[in-house]
C-alpha positions in Angstrom: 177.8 212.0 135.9 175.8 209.7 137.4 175.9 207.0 140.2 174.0 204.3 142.0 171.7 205.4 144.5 171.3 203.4 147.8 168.0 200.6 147.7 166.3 202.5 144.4 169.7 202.2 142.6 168.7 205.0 140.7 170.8 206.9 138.5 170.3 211.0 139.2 171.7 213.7 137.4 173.9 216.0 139.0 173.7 218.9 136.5 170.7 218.8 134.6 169.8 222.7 135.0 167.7 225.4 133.3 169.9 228.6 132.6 168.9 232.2 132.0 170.5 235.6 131.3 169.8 236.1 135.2 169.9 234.1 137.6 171.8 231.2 137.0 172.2 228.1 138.4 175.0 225.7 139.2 176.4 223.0 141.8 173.2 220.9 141.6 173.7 217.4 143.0 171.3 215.0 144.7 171.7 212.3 147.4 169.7 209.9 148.6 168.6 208.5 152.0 165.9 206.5 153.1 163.7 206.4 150.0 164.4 210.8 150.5 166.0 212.4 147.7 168.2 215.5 148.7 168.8 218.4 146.0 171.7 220.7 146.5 172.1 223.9 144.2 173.7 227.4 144.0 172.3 230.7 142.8 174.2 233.7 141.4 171.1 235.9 142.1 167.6 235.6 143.7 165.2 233.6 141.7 161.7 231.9 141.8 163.2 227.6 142.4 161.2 224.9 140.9 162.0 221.6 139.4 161.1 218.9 137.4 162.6 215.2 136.6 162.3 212.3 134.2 162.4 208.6 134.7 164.7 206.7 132.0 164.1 209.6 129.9 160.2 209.6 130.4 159.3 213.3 131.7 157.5 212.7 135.3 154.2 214.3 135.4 154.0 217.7 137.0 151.5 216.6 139.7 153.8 214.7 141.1 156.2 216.6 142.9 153.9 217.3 146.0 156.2 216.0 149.0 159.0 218.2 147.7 159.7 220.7 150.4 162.6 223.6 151.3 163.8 225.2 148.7 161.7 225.3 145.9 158.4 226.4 145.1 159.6 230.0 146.3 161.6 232.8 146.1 165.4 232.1 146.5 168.0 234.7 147.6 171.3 233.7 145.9 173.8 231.7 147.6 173.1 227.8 147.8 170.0 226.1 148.5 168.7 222.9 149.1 165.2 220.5 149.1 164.0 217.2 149.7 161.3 215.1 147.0 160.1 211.4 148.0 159.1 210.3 144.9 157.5 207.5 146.6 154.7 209.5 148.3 154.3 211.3 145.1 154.2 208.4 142.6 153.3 205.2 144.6 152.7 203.0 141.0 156.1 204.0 139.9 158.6 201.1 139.8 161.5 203.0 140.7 163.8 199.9 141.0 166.6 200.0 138.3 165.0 203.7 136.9 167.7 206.3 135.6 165.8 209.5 137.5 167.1 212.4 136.3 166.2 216.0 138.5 166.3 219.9 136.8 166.2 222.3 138.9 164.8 225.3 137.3 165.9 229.5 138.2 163.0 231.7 137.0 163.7 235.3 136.9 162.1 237.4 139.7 160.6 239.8 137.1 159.5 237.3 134.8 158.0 234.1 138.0 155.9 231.2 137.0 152.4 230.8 135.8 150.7 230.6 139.5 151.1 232.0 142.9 149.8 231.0 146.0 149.1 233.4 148.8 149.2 231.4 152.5 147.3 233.5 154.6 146.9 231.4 157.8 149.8 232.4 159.8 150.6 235.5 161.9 151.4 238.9 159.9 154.7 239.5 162.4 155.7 236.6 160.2 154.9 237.1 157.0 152.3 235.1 155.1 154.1 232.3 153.1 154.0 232.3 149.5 154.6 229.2 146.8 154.9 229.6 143.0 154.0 226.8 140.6 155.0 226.1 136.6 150.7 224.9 136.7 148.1 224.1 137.8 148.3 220.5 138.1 151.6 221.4 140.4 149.4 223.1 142.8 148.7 220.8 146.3 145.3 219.3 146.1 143.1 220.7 143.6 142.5 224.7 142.5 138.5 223.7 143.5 139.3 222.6 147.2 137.9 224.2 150.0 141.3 225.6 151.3 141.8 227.8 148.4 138.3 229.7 149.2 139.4 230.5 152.6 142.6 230.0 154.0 145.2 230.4 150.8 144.9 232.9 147.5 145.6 231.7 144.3 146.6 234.2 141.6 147.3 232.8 138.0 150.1 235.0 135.8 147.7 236.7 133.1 150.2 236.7 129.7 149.6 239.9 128.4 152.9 241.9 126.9 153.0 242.9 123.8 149.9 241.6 123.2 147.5 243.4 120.7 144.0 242.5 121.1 139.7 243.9 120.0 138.0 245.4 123.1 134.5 245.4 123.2 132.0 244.1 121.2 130.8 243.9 117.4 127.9 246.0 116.3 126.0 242.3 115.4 126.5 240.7 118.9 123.9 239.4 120.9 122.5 241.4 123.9 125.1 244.2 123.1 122.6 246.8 122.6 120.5 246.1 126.0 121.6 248.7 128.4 125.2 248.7 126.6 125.3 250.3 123.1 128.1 252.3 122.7 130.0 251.9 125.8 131.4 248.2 124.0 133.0 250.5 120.8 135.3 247.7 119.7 138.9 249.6 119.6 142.3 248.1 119.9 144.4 247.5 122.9 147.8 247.0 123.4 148.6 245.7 127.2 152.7 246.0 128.2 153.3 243.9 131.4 152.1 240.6 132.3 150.4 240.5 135.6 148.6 238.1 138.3 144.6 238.0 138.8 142.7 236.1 141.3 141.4 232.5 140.2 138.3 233.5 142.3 136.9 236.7 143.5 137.7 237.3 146.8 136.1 235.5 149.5 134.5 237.0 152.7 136.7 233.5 154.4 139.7 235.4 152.8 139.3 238.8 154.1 138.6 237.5 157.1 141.8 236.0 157.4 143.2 239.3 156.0 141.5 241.6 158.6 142.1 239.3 161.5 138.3 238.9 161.9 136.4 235.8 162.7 133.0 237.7 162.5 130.1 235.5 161.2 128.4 238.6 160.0 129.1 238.2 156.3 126.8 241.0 155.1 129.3 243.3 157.5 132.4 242.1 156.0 131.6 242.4 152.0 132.8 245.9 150.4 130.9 247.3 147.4 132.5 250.3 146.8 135.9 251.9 145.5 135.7 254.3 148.9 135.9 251.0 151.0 138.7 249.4 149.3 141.3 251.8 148.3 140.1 255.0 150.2 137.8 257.7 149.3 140.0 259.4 146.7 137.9 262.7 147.3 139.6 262.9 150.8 143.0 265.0 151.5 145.9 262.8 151.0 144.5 260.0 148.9 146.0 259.0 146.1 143.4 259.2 143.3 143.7 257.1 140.4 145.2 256.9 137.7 147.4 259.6 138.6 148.8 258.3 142.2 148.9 255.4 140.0 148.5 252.0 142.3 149.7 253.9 145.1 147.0 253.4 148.5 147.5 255.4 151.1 144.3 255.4 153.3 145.0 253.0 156.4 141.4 252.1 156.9 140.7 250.8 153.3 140.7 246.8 152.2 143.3 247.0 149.8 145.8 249.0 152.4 145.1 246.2 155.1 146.0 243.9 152.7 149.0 245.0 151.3 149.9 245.4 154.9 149.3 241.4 155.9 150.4 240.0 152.8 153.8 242.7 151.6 152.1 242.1 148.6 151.0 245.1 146.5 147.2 243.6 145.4 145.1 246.1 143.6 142.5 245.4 141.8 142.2 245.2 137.5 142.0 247.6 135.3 138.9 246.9 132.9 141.1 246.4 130.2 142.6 244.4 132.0 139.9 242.4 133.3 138.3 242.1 129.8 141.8 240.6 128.7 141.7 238.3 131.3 138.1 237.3 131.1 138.2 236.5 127.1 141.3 234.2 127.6 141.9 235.1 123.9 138.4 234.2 122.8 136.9 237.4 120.7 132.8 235.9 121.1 130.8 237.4 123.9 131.2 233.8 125.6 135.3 233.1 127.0 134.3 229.2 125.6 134.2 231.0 121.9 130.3 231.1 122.0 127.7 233.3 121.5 124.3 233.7 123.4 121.4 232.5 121.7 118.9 234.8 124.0 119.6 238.2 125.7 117.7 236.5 129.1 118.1 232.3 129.1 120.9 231.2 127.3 122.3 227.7 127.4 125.7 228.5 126.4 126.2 230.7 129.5 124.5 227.5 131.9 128.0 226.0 132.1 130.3 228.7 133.5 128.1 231.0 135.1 125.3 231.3 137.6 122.9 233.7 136.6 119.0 234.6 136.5 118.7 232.0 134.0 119.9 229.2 136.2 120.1 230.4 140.0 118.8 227.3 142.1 117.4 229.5 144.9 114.3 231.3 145.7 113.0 234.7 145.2 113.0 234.9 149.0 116.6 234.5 149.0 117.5 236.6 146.3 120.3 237.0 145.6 122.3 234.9 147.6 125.7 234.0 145.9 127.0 231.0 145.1 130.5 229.0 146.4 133.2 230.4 143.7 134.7 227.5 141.7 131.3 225.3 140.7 131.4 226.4 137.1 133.7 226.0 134.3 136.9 228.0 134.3 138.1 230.0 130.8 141.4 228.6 129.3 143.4 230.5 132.1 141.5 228.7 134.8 139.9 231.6 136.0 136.4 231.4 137.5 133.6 232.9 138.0 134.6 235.9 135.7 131.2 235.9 134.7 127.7 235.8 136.5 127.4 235.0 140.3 128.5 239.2 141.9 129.3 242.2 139.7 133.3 242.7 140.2 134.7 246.1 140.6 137.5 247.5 138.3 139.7 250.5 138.6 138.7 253.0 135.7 136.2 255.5 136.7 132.8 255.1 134.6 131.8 256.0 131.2 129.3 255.8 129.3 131.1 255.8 126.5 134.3 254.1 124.4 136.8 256.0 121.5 137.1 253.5 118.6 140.9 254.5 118.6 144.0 252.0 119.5 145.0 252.5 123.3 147.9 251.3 125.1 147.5 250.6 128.7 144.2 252.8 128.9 143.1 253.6 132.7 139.9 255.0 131.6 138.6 258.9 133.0 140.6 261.1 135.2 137.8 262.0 137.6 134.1 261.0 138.3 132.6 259.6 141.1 131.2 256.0 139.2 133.3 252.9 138.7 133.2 250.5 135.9 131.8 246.8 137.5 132.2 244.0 134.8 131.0 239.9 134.8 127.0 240.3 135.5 125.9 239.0 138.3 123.3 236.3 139.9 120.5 238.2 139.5 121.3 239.4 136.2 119.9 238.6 132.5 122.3 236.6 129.9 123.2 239.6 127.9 124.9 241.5 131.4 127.3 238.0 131.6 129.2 238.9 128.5 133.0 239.8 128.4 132.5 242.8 127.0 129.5 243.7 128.9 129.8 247.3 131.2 127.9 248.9 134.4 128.1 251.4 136.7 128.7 251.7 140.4 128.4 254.5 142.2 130.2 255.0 145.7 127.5 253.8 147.9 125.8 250.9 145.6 124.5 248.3 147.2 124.1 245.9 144.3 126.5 243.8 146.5 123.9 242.7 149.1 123.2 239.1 149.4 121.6 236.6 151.7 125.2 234.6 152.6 124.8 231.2 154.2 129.0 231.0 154.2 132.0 232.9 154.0 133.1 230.6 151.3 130.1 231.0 149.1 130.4 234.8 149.6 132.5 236.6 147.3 133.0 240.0 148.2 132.4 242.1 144.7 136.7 242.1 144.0 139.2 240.3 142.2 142.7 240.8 143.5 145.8 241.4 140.8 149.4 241.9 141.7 152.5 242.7 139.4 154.1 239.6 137.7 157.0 239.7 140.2 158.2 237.6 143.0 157.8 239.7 145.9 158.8 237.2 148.3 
């Protein structure tokens, strides 16, 4: 049914709504008051609210539902809920005069949330860091590249892997593959069961800052490069080692633990499978743009979405100072910086070398004091920025070193996942 509303005369839907198995929604209606549009809807179970609307049958694009504020964007507990969207600040070409503008408010499973969260982490732990999901990117405020999402917020993007069968490592043939790699690439096939989130960036020093409650402007203090500093030195009494205390973290003094503790969120970090998923985006070339390199030390194909020996603007009496996350091109699930600029650590212990036979969720060794660190690095050669390309990191490592001019340009050697579920 639809009516006139107020100076817009626009026509709004009143139960336009996405169902599921669970939750489900019902009772929408919107009103309208001064140029504000007020959405009313009921939930038979807690779900992830978004929305999106069409004028005279025209879908509305997604960027430009920005004003809308209450409830939506979040996790819902069931019972009724409500929001307000100004179109006008959102769309200030749009004629709305006349306009039939229909509004769908959406109910997205808990266990099964939209394609990005956000991770507010300017406000007081006592109250629980706020956290927003979006259908995409272009939903997100402001741009993914703006300052505020290096320092102050996290963005994680939903990785689709269930189900999915995929070729780990590299081909016998490819490029660089055989430069301090060889056989740890054994192409073999992997089967991953659960979606999950991963950082758009590494982690900025800006970030943990906020995390730890620390304002320090020593950055070289506040980066981690080792698995003993983020989850706890699993040799210790009372650690849970993994994989068997699976992503269990117990050690109160570790990066992860503080984390988990500010946020409610339970961050780990990737397995390399994992991370090599992620990183390839579905591309199966060395390259997540579907290229290859064309030398193992220069290559131009790599100039584009990495920083690396080959391109680093500095000075050898900087080396290696890191560059700002976000200034190269993303892969096709706008995540950056998965290759070149700092090594990134992953969960499986280290080694040296890959079976060729099918895995299903593989967590690499049982024991061993070396971590796997994937991506390359800023001081590293073309053929170490591969998505297939492995190193080592030992407990103490310092490969993680740098000359940091901000915490923003810092990354601290760590990309955060989190299960594909809405937590809060």
């Amino acid at each position: 049914m639809k009516k006139a509303i107020a100076t817009f005369a626009i026509a709004a839907s009143a139960a336009t709504i996405i169902r599921a198995a669970t939750p489900t929604v019902s009772g929408t209606g919107v009103s309208e008051s001064g140029g504000t549009l007020t959405v009313t809807y009921t939930l038979d179970a807690a779900a992830v609210v978004t929305f999106d609307a069409t004028t005279n049958g025209a879908p509305i694009d997604a960027s430009c539902f920005k004003s809308a504020a209450g409830d939506v964007w979040k996790r819902v507990e069931a019972g009724t809920g409500t929001f307000s969207w100004r179109p006008a600040n959102d769309i200030p070409l749009l004629n709305l005069d006349g306009a039939d503008l229909s509004v769908r408010v959406k109910a997205w499973d808990v266990e099964a949330p939209p394609d990005y969260m956000v991770v507010s982490l300017a406000t007081n732990a006592a109250t629980q860091v706020s956290v927003a999901y979006y259908e995409c990117e272009a939903q997100l405020p402001g741009k993914v590249t703006d300052p505020v999402y290096k320092t102050s917020k996290l963005v994680m993007r939903k990785i689709p892997a269930a189900g999915v069968t995929w070729r780990m490592g590299s081909p016998s043939g490819e490029l660089g593959r055989t430069m301090g790699s060889g056989a740890q690439e054994t192409p073999h096939l992997v089967t991953l069961t659960a979606d999950y989130y991963l950082g758009v960036y590494p982690v900025t020093i800006a970030q943990w800052n906020y995390m730890n409650g620390s304002k320090s402007t020593d950055m070289k203090a506040q980066r981690v490069n080792n698995m003993k500093d983020l989850r706890g030195d699993q040799s210790e009494s009372g650690v849970a080692a993994w994989p068997g205390g699976g992503h269990t973290i117990d050690k109160a003094s570790s990066r992860l633990y503080i984390i988990r503790q500010y946020t409610g969120i339970d961050f780990d970090i990737p397995t390399e499978a994992q991370w090599e998923f992620a990183c390839r985006a579905g591309e199966s070339a060395a390259l997540y743009t579907g290229e290859e390199l064309s030398n193992t030390a220069s290559s131009g194909e790599l100039d584009d979405v990495a920083w690396y020996a080959g391109n680093y603007p500095g000075t050898v009496v900087q080396w290696p100072a890191f560059m700002e996350v976000g200034l190269k091109a993303p892969n096709a699930y706008g995540l950056y910086d998965m290759l070149g600029n700092i090594y990134e650590l992953c969960l499986d212990r280290y080694s040296a070398t890959m079976s060729a036979d099918a895995v299903t969720d593989p967590v690499g060794p049982t024991s061993g004091s070396d971590y796997v660190k994937r991506g390359g690095a800023i001081s590293a050669p073309a053929y170490f920025c591969r998505a297939a390309s492995r190193s080592m990191s030992n407990g103490s490592g310092a490969w993680a070193d740098a000359f940091i001019t901000s915490p923003q340009h810092c990354n601290t050697g760590w990309r955060l996942w989190a299960p594909a579920q809405a937590v809060k």
